[in-house]
PyMOL commands that place a pseudoatom at each C-alpha (Angstrom):
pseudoatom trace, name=CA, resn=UNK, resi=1, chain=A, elem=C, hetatm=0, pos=[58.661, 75.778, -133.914]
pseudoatom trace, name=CA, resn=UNK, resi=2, chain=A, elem=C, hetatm=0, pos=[61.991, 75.394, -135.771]
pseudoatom trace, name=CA, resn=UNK, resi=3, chain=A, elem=C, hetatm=0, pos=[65.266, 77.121, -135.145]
pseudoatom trace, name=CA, resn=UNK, resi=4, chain=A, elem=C, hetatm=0, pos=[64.924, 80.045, -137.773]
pseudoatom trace, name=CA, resn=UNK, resi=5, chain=A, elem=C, hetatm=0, pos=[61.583, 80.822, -136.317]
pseudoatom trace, name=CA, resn=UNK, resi=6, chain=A, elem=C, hetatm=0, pos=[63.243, 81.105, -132.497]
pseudoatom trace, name=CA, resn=UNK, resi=7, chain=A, elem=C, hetatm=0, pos=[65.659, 83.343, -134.293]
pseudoatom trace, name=CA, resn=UNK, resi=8, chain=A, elem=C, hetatm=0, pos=[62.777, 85.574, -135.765]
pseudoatom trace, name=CA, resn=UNK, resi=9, chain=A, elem=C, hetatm=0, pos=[61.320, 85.973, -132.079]
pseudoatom trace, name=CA, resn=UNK, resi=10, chain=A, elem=C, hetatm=0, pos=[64.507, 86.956, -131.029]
pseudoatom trace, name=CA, resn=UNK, resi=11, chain=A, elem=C, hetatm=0, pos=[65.247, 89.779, -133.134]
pseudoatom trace, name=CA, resn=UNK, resi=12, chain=A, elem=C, hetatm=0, pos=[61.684, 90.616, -134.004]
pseudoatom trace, name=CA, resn=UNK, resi=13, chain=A, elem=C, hetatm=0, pos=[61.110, 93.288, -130.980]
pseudoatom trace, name=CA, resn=UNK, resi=14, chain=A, elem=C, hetatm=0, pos=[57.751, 92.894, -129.575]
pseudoatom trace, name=CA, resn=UNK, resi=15, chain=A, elem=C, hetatm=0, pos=[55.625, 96.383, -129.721]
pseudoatom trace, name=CA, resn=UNK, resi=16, chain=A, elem=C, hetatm=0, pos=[53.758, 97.587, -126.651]
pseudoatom trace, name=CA, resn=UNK, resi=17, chain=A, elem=C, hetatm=0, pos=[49.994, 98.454, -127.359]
pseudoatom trace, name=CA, resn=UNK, resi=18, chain=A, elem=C, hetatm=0, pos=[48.071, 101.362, -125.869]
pseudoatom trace, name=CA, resn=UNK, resi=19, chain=A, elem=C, hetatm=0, pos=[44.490, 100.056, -126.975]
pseudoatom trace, name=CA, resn=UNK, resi=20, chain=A, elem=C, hetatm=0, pos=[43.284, 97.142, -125.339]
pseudoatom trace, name=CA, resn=UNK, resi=21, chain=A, elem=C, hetatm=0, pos=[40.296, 94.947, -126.718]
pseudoatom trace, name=CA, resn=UNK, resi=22, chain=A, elem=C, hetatm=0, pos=[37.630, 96.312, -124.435]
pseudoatom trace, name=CA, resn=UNK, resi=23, chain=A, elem=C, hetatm=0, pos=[38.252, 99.472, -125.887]
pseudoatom trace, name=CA, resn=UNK, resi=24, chain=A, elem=C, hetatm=0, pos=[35.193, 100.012, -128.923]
pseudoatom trace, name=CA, resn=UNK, resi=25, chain=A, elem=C, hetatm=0, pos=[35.012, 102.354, -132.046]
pseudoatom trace, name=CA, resn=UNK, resi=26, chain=A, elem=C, hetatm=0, pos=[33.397, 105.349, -131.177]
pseudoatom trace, name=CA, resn=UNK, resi=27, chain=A, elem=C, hetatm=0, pos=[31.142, 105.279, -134.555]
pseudoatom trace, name=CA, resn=UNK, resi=28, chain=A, elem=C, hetatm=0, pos=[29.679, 101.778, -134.456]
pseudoatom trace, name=CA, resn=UNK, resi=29, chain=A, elem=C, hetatm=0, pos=[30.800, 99.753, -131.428]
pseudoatom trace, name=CA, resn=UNK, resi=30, chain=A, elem=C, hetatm=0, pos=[33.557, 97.256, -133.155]
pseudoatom trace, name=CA, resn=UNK, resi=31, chain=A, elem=C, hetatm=0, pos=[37.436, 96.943, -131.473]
pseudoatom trace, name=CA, resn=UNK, resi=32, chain=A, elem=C, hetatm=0, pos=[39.170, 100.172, -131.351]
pseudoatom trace, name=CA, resn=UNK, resi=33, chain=A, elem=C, hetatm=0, pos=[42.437, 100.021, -133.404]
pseudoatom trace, name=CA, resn=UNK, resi=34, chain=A, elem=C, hetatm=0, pos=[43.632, 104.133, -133.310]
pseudoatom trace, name=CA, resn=UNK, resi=35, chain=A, elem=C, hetatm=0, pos=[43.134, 106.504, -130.648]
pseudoatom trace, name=CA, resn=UNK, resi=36, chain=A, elem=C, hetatm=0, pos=[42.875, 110.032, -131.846]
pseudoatom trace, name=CA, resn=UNK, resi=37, chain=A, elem=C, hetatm=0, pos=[44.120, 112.418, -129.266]
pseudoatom trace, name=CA, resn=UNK, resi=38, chain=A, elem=C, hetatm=0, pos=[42.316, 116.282, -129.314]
pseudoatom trace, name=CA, resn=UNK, resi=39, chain=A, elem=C, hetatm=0, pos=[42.598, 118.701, -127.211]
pseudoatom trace, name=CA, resn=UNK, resi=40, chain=A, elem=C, hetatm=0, pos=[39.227, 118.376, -125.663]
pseudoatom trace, name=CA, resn=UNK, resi=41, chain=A, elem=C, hetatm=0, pos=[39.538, 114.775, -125.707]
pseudoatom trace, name=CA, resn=UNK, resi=42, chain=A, elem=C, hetatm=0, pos=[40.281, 111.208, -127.136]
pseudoatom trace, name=CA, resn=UNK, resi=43, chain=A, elem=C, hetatm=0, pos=[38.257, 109.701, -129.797]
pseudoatom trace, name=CA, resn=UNK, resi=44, chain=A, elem=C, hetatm=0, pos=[38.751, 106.164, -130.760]
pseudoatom trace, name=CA, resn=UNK, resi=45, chain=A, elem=C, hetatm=0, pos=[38.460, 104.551, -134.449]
pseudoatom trace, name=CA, resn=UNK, resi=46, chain=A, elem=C, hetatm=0, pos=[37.919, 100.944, -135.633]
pseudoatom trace, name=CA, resn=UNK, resi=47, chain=A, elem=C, hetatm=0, pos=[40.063, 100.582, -138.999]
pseudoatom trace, name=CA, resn=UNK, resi=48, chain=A, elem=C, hetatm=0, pos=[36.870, 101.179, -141.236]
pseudoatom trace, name=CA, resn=UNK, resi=49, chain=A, elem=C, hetatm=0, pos=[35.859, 104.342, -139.785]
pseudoatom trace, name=CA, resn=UNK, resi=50, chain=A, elem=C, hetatm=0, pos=[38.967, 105.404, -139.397]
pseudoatom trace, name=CA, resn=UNK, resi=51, chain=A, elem=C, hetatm=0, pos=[40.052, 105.270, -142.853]
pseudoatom trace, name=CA, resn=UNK, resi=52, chain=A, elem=C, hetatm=0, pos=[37.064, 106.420, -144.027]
pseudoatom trace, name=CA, resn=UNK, resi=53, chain=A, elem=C, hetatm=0, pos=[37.641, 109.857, -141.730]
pseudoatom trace, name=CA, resn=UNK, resi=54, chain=A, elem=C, hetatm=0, pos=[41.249, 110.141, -141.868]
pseudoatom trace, name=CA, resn=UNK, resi=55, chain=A, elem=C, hetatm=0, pos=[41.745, 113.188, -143.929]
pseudoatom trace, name=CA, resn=UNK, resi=56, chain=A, elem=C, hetatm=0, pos=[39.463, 115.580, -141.688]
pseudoatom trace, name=CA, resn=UNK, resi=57, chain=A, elem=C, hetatm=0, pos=[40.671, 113.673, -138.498]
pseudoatom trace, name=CA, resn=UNK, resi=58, chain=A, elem=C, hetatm=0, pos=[44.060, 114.786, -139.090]
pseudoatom trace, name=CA, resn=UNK, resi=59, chain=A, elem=C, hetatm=0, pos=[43.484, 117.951, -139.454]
pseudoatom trace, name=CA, resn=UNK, resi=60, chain=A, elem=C, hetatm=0, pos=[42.724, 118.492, -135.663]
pseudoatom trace, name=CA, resn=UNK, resi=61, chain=A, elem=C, hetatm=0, pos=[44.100, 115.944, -133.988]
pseudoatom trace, name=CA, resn=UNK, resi=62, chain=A, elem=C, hetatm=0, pos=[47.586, 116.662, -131.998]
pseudoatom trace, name=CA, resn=UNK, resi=63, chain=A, elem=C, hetatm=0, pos=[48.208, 112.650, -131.509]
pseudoatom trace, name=CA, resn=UNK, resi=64, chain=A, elem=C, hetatm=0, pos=[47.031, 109.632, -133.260]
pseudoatom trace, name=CA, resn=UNK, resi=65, chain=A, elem=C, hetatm=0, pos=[48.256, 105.887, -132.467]
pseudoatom trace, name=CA, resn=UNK, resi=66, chain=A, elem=C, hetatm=0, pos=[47.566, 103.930, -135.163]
pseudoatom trace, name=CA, resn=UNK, resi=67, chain=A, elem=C, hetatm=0, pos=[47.246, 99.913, -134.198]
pseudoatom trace, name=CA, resn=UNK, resi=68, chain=A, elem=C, hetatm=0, pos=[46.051, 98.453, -137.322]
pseudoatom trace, name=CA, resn=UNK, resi=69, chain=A, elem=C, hetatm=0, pos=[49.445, 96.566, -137.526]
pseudoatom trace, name=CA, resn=UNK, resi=70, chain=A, elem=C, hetatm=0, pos=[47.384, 94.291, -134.994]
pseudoatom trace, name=CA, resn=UNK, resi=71, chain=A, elem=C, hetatm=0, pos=[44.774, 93.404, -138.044]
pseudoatom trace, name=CA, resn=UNK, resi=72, chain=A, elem=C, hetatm=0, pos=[47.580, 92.064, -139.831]
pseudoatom trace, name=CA, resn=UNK, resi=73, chain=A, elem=C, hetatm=0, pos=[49.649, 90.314, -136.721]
pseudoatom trace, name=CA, resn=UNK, resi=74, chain=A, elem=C, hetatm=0, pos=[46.824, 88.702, -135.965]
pseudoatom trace, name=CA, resn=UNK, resi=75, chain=A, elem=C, hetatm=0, pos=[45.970, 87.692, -139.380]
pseudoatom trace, name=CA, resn=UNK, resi=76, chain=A, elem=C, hetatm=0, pos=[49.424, 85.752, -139.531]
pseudoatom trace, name=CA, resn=UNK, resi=77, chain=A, elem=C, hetatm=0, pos=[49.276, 84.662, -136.058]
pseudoatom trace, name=CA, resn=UNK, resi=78, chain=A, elem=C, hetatm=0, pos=[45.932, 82.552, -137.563]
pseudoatom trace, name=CA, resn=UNK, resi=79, chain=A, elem=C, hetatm=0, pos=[47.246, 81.371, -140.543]
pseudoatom trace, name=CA, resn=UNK, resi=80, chain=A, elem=C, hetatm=0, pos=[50.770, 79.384, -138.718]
pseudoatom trace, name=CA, resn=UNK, resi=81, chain=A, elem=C, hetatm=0, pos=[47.901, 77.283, -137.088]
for i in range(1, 81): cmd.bond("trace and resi %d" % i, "trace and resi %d" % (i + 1))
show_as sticks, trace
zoom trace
C-alpha cells in the first residue's frame, strides 16, 4: 500500500452495516443486501429482487436500508488484488 492510499483510509469513513451475510433474500435464497422495514414486519431483498420490486415496496414500507454499496465495495476490494 502506498502513502496516498493510507491517506484514502484515513479520510474515507468506514460505514457500519446492519445486514450480515447469513442474512438471505426473502424471494430466492441469495445474500440479503436491503432490509425493508413494515409495520408487521421486516422483509429482506437481494439487489435483483429488490430492484425489480422497488416501486410497490416503497409504497408501504416505513424504513428501508439499502446495502448495495457493498456489491460495489466489494467489487473494488477484488480488483486491487
Amino acid at each position: 500500500m502506498n502513502m496516498m492510499d493510507e491517506k484514502l483510509e484515513e479520510i474515507t469513513p468506514s460505514k457500519e452495516y446492519v445486514l450480515k451475510v447469513i442474512d438471505r433474500c426473502d424471494s430466492c435464497n441469495s445474500q440479503a443486501y436491503v432490509l425493508v422495514k413494515l409495520v408487521t414486519g421486516e422483509l429482506m431483498f437481494c439487489g435483483h429482487h429488490y430492484n425489480k420490486n422497488e416501486k410497490s415496496i416503497a409504497k408501504f414500507a416505513y424504513e428501508i436500508i439499502d446495502e448495495r454499496d457493498k456489491l460495489i465495495e466489494n467489487k473494488l476490494i477484488g480488483s486491487s488484488n
